[in-house]
C-alpha positions in Angstrom: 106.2 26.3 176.3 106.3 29.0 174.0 106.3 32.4 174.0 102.7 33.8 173.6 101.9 35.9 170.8 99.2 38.7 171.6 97.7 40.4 168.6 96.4 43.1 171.1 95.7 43.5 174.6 93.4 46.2 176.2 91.9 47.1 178.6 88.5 49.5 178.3 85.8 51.0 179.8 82.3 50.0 178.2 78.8 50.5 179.2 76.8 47.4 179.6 72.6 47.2 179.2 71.1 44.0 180.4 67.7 43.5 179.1 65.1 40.8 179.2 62.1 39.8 177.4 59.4 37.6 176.0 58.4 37.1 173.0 55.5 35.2 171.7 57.0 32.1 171.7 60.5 32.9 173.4 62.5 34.7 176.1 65.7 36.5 175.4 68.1 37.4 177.8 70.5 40.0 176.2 73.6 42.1 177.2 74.2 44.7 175.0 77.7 46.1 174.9 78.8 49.6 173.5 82.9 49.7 173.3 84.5 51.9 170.8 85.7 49.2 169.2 83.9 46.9 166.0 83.2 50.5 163.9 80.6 51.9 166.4 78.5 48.1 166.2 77.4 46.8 169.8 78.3 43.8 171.1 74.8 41.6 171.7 75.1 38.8 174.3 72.0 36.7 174.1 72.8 34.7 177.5 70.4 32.1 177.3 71.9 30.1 174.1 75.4 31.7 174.8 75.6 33.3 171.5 76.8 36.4 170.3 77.4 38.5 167.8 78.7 41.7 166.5 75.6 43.9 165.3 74.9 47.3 163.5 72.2 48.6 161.5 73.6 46.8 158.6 73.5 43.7 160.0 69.9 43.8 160.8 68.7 44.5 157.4 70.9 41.5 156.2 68.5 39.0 154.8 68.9 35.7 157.5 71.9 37.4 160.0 70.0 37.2 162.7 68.9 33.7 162.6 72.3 32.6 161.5 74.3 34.2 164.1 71.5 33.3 167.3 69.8 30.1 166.1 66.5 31.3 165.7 63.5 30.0 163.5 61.8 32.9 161.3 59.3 34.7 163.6 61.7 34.7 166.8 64.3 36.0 164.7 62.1 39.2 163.4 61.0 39.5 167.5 64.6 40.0 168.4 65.4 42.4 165.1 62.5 44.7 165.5 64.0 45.3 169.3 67.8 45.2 168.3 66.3 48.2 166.0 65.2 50.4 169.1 68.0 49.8 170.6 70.8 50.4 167.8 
């Protein structure tokens, strides 16, 4: 076997918020991460369709990020960005 190559390895302290909801025609089931890593971006965990993604404010106003990076049809997508925004 060979030796393993770590491009980093850390250890840190981050501040988890577990929220659920339902929206009109779905329910999301979110962890939202804040580290100091990923530029001052959370980490959302939607736990239900074990997906995940890297998000800022940027990335909410990014025509189609949202339903790319969690699956989601059109309205469920604009359901779970208009939250994201409160919560960002």
């Amino acid at each position: 076997m060979s030796e393993r190559f770590f491009l980093y390895d850390e250890t840190e302290e981050t501040k988890t918020r577990y929220v659920s909801f339902m929206g009109d025609s779905q329910r999301f089931d979110l962890a939202i991460i804040n580290t100091s890593r990923y530029y001052g971006k959370k980490l959302i965990l939607d736990i239900q369709s074990n997906r995940s993604a890297i998000i800022g404010t940027d990335d909410l106003e990014e025509p189609g990020y949202i339903e790319h990076a969690f699956q989601l049809n059109d309205e469920d997508a604009n359901e779970l960005r208009d939250f994201l925004y409160e919560v960002i």
